[in-house]
N, C-alpha and C positions, 0 to 999 in steps of 0.2 A: 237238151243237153245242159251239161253246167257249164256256168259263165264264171269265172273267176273273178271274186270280190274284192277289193282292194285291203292289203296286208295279207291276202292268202296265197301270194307268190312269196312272203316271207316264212312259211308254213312250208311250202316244198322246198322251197332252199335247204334249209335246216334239214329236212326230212333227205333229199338227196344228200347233203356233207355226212349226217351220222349215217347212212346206207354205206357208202362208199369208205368213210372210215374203218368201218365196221368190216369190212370186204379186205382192205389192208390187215387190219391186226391179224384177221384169221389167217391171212398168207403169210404173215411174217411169223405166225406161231405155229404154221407148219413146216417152216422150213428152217427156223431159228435150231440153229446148235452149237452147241459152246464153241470157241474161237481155238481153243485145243485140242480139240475133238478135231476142226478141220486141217488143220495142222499135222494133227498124229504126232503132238507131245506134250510132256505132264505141263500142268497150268503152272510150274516153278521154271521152267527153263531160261535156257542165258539167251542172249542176243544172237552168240554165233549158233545155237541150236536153233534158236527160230530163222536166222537166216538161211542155214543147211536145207531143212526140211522147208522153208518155202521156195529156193530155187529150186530143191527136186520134184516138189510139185506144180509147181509155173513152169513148167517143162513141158512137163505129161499133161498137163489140162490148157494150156495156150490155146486158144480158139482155130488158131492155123495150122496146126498139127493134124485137125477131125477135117475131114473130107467132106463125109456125109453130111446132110443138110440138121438132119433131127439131132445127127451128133454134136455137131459145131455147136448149135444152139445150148445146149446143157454143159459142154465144157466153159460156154463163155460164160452161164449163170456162176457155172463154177469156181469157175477164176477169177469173178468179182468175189463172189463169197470168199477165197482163198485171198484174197489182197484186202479186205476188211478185216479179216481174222488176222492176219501177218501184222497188219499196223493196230489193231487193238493191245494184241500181247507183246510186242516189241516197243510201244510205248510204256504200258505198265512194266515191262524188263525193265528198261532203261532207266526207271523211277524207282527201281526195287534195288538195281544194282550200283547204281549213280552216288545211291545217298547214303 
């Protein structure tokens, strides 16, 4: 068998971080979509429009609302996504409208 030589546990290190990196980006570039998009408003909107449309959607997608086990699960993906997207564009609002 092979015996591992000394600095070629610095070789799989590396080799496991960029695997695993590399395993993120692809999930984050499948499931990345613009922050208006989740929203369901134009990328110009004011504050109280991003507020609107995010209480009506943290409503509907609250993890405690879905019963079902496979449901719960995808609302709550969802409702993280939906509260990333709420405070990306209601920062940039607040900076558009503020100045």
């Amino acid at each position: 068998g092979y015996r591992m030589r000394r600095g070629d546990h610095r070789w799989v290190a590396c080799a496991l971080a960029a695997a695993a990196c590399l395993g993120l980006l692809a999930l984050a570039a499948a499931q990345h979509r613009p922050p208006s998009e989740v929203l369901g408003v134009s990328h110009d909107a004011t504050p109280q429009e991003l507020k609107k449309a995010y209480r009506k959607l943290s409503l509907q997608l609250h993890p405690d609302k879905h019963q079902q086990p496979e449901r719960k699960e995808w609302a709550e993906r969802q409702f993280i996504e939906l509260g990333r997207a709420y405070e990306a564009l209601l920062s940039a609002a607040i900076r558009k409208f503020s100045g």
